[in-house]
Steps between C-alpha positions, in 0.01 A plus 500: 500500500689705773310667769619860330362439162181362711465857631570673226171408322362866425778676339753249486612297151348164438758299290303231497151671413305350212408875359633632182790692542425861559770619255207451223334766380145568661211588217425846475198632766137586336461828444260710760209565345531919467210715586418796207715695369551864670335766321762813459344791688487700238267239303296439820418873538397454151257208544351728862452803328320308213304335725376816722396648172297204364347537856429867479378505161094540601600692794432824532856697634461549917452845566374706788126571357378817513187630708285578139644134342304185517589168318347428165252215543325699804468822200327204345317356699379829683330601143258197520638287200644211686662392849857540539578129428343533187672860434825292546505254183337814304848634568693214439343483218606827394148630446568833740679814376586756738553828370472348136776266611446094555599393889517159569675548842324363767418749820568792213470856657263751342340822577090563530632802207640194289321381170390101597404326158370182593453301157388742311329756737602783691438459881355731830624370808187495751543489855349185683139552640275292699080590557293327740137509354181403684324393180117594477220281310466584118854589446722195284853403444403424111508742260283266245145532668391791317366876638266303779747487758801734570868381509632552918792750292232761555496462840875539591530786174691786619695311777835477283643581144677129484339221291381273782249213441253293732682153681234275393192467390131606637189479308208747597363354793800415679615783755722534706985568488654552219827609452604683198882557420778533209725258661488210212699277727274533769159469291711217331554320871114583646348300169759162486313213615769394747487830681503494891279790610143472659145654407196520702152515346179546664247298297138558483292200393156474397396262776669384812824282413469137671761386787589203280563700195727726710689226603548380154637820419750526763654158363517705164341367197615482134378694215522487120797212583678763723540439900397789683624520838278705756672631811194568711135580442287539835072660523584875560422565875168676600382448097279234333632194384479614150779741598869342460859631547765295302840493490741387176815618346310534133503870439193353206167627639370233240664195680270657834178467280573221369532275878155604547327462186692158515253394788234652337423795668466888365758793514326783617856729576814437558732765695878499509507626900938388495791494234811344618442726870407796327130549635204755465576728829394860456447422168142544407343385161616666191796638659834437471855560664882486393673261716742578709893379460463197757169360351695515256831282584215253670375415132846453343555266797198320477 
């Protein structure tokens, strides 16, 4: 081989190569695999528009809302009947006319003039109201122990025109806060079991309570299978032993009668003296007192 045909090796012929000649037809490339087909724009405005309505179908229309509007499930739930989660699936489920019209729009618009029927009824919307009692002895909560004791309605009578009912429970003995409202997602969050919020009792015992049995209630105890958990209880300073402040989330004046009783000791009175921070300050026995708007935003942040 020549020294030219040596230096040619890159672009040059090779006679002598033992390739197939490249006069033979090569075999036709794969074909790229193609992505999906374009959708014509006027078929993809289509499909959007389609879409956006499928997505606004339980949505109310935006609109700038007026200063005498409010949205639908607060009508609801500001009558009483239910909270505003549960006023929700009552309109879904097309059990709300407005006007004599169903709605099913979520965040619907209406007017305090508008006719609400909520399955079946015709509703008054009720502004929300909140009274602090200081509970006297012989008053109850029940309204199944006959004309002996009076219901604690009597003693807050007169102090609104909305349907508002106790948060709680408190048999005739047991004095002390109680708040009384129509907000049913608030009585609704004050009664769970899981709920966060702290009472304070002052306890009076029929003898003096022993070191060793306080100390078993501050570990907490368990009762009727259920773990209560006690955040403190302490002797009340300057008082006999017999007299005991304790400290629980249970809004159950029952649960507090029951830790004693459980180490065998008497419930002489039992007195509420703080309700998630709301305490008895200028607020002597038997009276009572509308909150005011941030004692208010406190509890719904509780």
């Amino acid at each position: 081989m020549n020294n030219k045909e040596g230096n040619n090796k890159r672009g040059g012929s090779r006679p002598n190569s033992s390739r197939p000649s490249s006069n033979k037809p090569k075999p036709p490339m794969a074909k790229r695999a193609q992505g999906p087909k374009k959708v014509k724009p006027a078929v993809k405005a289509a499909e959007e528009e389609a879409a956006q309505k499928l997505k606004k179908q339980n949505q109310a229309p935006k609109r700038q809302k007026a200063a005498d509007e409010i949205r639908l499930n607060k009508f609801i739930s500001n009558s009483g009947v239910c909270s505003r989660r549960d006023a929700d699936i009552y309109i879904q489920s097309g059990n709300v006319k407005v006007n004599g019209v169903p709605v099913t729009e979520m965040g619907y618009l209406v007017k305090l003039t508008d006719v609400i029927n909520f399955d079946g009824a015709i509703l008054t919307p009720e502004k929300k109201e909140y009274i602090l009692l200081n509970k006297p002895k012989n008053f109850t909560t029940a309204l199944d122990e006959g004309q002996e004791f009076r219901n604690v309605l009597e003693l807050v009578r007169g102090s609104t025109t909305a349907k508002i009912a106790p948060i709680g429970r408190m048999d005739k003995n047991t004095t002390g806060l109680l708040l009384f409202t129509n907000d049913t997602d608030m009585i609704r969050k004050f009664t769970l079991p899981s709920q966060k919020s702290s009472k304070i009792y002052q306890v009076s015992l029929d003898k003096n309570l022993k070191f060793e049995d306080l100390e078993k209630i501050s570990k907490g105890l368990v009762l009727d299978g259920h773990r209560v958990f006690v955040e403190e209880v302490s002797y009340i300073d300057g008082e006999a032993k017999s007299e005991v402040g304790l400290k629980l989330r249970s809004s159950n004046v029952k649960v507090v009668r029951a830790i004693f009783e459980h180490f065998d000791y008497d419930v002489l009175r039992i007195d509420r003296v703080s309700f998630a921070g709301l305490t008895k300050k200028n607020l002597p026995r038997g009276n009572w007192r509308f909150l005011t708007e941030q004692e208010v935003i406190n509890l719904k942040n509780v």
